[in-house]
C-alpha positions as CSV (number, residue, x, y, z in Angstrom):
1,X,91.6,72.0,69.4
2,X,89.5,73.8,66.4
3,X,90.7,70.5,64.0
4,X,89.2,68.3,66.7
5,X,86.1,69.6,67.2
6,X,85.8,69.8,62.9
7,X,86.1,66.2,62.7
8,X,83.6,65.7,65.2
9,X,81.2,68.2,63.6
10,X,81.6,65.8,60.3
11,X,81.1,62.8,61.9
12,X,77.7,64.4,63.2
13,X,76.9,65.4,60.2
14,X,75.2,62.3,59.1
15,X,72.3,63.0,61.9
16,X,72.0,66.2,61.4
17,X,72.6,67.3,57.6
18,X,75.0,69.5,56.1
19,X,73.4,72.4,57.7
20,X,74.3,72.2,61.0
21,X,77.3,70.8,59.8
22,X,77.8,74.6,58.1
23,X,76.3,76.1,61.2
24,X,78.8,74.4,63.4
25,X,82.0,76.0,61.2
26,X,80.7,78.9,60.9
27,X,80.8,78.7,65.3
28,X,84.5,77.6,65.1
29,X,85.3,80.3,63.0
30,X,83.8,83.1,65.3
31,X,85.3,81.6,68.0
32,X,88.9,81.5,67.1
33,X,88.6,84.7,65.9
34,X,86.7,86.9,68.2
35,X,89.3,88.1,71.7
36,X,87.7,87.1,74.6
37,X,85.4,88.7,76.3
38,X,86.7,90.8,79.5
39,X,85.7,89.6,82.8
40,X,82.8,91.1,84.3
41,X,83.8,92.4,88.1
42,X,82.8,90.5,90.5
43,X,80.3,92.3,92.4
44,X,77.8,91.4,95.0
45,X,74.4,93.1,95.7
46,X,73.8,96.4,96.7
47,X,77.5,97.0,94.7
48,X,77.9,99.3,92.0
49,X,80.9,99.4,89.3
50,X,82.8,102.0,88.5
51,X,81.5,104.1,84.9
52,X,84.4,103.4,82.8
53,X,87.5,105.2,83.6
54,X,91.5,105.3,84.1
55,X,92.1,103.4,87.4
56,X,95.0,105.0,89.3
57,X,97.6,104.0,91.6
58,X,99.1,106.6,93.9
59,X,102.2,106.3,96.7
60,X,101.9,107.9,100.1
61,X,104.0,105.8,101.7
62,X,107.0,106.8,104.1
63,X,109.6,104.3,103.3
64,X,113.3,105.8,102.9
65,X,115.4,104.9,100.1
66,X,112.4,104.0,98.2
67,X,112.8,104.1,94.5
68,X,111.0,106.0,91.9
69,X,107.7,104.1,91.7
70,X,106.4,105.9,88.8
71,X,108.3,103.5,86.6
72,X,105.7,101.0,87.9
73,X,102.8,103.1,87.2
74,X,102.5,104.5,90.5
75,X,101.7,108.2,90.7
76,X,103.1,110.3,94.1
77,X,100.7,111.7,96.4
78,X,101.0,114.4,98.7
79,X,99.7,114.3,102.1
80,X,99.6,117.9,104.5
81,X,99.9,115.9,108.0
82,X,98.4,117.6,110.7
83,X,101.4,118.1,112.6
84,X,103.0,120.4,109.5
85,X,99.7,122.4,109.6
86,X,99.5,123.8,112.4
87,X,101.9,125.9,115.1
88,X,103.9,123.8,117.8
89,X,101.7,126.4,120.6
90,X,98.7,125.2,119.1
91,X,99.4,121.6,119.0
92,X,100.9,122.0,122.6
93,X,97.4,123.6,123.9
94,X,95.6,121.2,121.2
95,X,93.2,124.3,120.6
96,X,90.8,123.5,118.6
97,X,89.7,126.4,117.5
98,X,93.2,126.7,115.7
99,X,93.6,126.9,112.2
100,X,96.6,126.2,109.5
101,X,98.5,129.6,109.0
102,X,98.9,130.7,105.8
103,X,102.9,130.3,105.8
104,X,102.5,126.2,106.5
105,X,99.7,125.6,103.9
106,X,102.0,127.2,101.6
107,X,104.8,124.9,102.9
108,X,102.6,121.9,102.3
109,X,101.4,123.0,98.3
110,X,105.0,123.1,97.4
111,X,106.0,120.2,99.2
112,X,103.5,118.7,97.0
113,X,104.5,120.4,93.5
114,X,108.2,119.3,94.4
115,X,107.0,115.6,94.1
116,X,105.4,116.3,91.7
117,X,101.6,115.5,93.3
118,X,98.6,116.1,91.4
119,X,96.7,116.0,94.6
120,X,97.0,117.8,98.1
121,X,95.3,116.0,100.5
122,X,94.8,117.8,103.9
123,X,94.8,115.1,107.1
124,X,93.4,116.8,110.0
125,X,91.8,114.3,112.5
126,X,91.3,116.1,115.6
127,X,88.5,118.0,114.2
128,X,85.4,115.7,114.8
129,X,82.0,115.0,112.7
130,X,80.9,112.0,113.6
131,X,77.7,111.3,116.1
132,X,76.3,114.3,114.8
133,X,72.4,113.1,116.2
134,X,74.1,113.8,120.2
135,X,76.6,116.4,119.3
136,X,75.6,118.5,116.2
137,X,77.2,121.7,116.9
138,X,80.5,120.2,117.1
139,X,79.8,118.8,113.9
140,X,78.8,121.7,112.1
141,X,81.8,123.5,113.6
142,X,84.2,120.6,112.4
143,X,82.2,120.8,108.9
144,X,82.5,124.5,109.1
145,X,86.8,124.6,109.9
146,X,87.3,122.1,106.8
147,X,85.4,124.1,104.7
148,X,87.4,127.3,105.6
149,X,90.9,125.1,105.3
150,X,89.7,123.6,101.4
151,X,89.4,127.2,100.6
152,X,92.5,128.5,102.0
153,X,94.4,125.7,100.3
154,X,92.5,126.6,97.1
155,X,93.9,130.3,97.2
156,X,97.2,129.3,97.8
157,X,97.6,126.7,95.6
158,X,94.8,126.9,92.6
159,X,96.3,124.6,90.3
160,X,96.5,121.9,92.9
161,X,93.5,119.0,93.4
162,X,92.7,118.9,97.1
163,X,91.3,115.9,98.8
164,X,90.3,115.2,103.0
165,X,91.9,112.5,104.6
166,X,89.0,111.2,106.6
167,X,86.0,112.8,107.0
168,X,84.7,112.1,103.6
169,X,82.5,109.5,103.8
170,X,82.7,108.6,107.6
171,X,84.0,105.8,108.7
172,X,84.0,106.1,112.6
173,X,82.3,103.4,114.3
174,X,83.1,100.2,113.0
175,X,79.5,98.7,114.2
176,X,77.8,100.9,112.2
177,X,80.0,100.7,109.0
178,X,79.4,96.3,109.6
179,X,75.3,97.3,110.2
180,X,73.2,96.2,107.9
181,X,71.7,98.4,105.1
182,X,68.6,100.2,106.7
183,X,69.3,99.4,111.0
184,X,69.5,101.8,113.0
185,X,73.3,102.3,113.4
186,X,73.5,102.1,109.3
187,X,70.9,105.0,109.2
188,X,73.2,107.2,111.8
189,X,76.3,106.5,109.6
190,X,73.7,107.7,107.0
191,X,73.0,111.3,108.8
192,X,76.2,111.8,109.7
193,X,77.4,111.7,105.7
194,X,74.5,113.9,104.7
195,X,75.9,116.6,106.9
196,X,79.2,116.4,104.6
197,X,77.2,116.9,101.0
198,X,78.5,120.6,101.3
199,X,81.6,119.8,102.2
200,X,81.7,117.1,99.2
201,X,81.0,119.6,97.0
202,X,84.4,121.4,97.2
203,X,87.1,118.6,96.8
204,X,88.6,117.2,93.6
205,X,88.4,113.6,94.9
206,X,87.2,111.5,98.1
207,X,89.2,109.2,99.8
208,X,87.8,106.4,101.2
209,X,89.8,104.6,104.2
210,X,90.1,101.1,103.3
211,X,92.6,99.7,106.0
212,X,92.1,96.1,107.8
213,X,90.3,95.5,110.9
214,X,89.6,91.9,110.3
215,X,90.3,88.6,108.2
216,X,87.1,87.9,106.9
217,X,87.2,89.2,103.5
218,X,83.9,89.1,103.0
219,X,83.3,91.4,105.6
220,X,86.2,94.1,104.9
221,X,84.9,94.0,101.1
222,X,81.1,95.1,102.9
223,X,82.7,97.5,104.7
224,X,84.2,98.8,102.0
225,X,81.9,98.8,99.2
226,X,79.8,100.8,101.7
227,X,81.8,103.3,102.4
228,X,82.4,103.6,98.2
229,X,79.1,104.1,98.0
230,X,78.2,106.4,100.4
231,X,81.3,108.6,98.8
232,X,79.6,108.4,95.3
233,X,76.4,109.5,97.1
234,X,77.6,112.4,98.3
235,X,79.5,113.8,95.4
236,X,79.4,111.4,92.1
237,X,81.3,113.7,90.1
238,X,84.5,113.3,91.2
239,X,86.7,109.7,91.2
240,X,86.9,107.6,94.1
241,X,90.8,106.6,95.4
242,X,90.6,104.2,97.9
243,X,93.3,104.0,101.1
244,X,95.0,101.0,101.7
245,X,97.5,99.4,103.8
246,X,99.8,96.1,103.4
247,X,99.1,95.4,107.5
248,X,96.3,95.3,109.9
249,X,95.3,98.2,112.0
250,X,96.4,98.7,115.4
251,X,93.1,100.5,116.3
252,X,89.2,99.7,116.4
253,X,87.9,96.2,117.3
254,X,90.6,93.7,115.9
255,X,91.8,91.2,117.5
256,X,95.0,91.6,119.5
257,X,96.9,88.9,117.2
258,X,96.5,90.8,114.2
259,X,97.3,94.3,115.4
260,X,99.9,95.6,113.0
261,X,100.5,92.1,111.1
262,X,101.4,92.3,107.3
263,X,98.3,90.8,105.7
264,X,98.9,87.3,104.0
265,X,99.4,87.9,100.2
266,X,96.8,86.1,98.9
267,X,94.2,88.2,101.2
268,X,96.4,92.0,100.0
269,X,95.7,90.5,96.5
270,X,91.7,90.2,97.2
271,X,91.7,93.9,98.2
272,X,93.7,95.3,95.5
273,X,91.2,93.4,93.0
274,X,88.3,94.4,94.9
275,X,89.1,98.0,94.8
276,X,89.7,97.6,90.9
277,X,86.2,96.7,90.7
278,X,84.5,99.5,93.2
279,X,86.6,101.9,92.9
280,X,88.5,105.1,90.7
281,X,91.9,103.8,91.8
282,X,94.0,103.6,95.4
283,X,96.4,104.9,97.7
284,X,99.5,102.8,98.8
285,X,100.5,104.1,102.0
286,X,102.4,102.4,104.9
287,X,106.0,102.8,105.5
288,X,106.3,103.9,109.2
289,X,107.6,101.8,111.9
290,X,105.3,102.1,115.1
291,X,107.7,100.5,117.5
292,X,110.5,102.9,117.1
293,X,108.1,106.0,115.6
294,X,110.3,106.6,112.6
295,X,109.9,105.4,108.9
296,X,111.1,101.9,107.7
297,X,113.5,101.4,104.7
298,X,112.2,100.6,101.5
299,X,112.6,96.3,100.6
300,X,111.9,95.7,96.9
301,X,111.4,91.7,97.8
302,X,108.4,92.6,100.4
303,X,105.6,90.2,99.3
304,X,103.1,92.9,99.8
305,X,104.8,95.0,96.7
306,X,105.5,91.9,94.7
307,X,101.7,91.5,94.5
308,X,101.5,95.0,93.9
309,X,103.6,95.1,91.2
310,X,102.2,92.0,89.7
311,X,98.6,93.3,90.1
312,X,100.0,96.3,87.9
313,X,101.8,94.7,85.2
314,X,98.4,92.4,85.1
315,X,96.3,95.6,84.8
316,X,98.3,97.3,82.3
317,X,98.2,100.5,85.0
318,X,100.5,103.1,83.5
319,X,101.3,106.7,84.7
């Protein structure tokens, strides 16, 4: 290719003199020896890339006889699920003013130093903040109860990150998270985050959720680089691990044909990339079987984690 484009450069030579002639080596030269230049992401307006960082990959998935995924470059994540948090009387009444004891937070933090988590990320969903213009003293209430839990799980366990499932940024209401910067449902989305900047303030990372609600990619990349952005609003000091699952949602406004499909390959390959670009790194989680409520077994040949796997080679993601 170089030798090519030489004798072409001395054949123009007679037009344009031995200096361009010189110029035009000197070009080749550079060229072949200068690595090419990484790929900017691809963003869209209103997105913002990541500052330059390590981009993680972490597993929360439930699959049994899975194997050890850190050879892959996947971390383990730990997540306290509400049922393990609470009594079975208090789940039984659903009282809401109930609170994790002691005894099963500190079940949870070694749960999640025996798998060797760097995080402990608390999933209580029960506890409402969203709507807060109608209902603001159930908000601050909710605000108030995971404040109190962040700091009971910091006594307990002080060497362990902790992290919400949920509430940070808010993501209830799918209209509003679809609304357009500045409407009216965008700017109640908007309100209801800025309640949360305290409760920002106290955790080691913020998990966005980034599950599938529709096909349009275009659309579920919107929806997600909002909700990345409204995360590094409220607290832009600490990283940004994106949820996200290999099927469609059985929830929200999807269509009944896609509830709980795996998503095509090519489209789980768009949001793994996308979330390269947006965010700090992501959570894998999946692995539970809705029709019989119990956890599927682990299959190494499932196209979802051959893209994954690929995806990770290609990014050189390492533990």
């Amino acid at each position: 290719m170089i030798w090519t484009n030489a004798v072409r450069l001395w054949s123009a030579a007679a037009f344009f003199g031995w200096t361009a002639l010189l110029t035009g080596f000197v070009g080749l030269v550079s060229a072949a020896t200068q690595m090419p230049a990484p790929k900017a992401p691809l963003l869209t307006a209103g997105e913002v890339a990541p500052a330059k960082r390590e981009f993680r990959v972490f597993d929360a998935t439930l699959y049994q006889r899975k194997p050890d995924l850190s050879v892959s470059g996947v971390r383990p994540l730990h997540i306290a699920y509400e049922p393990r948090l609470f009594t079975d009387s208090a789940r039984a009444t659903r009282a809401l003013d109930a609170m994790p004891t002691d005894g099963l937070m500190r079940a949870q933090a070694e749960a999640a130093r025996t798998s060797r988590s760097e995080y402990l990320v608390i999933d209580i969903e029960s506890w409402s903040i969203y709507n807060s213009t109608n209902y603001p003293r159930e908000a601050a209430t909710s605000i108030a109860r995971f404040t109190q839990v962040i700091e009971q799980a910091r006594r307990i366990a002080p060497e362990l990150k902790l992290g919400l499932f949920s509430p940070l940024p808010v993501n209830s209401g799918y209209d509003r998270l679809v609304a357009p910067q500045g409407s009216a449902a965008d700017r109640e989305m908007r309100h209801d985050n800025d309640n949360l900047l305290s409760l920002a303030a106290r955790v080691d990372a913020i998990f966005p959720i980034g599950y599938t609600m529709t096909d349009d990619r275009q659309e579920w990349r919107f929806v997600v680089a909002k909700q990345v952005a409204e995360a590094r609003r409220l607290n832009p000091d600490v990283p940004i691990y994106l949820f996200l699952w290999a099927r469609y949602v059985d929830y929200g406004p999807i269509r009944a044909e896609l509830k709980l499909r795996w998503i095509e390959r090519e489209y789980w390959r768009y949001q793994l990339q996308a979330a390269y670009e947006l965010a700090d790194g992501i959570v894998l989680w999946g692995g539970w079987d809705p029709q019989h409520n119990r956890p599927q077994q682990w299959d190494a040949a499932a196209p979802w984690w051959a893209e994954t796997a690929d995806f990770l080679r290609e990014k050189r993601i390492s533990q």
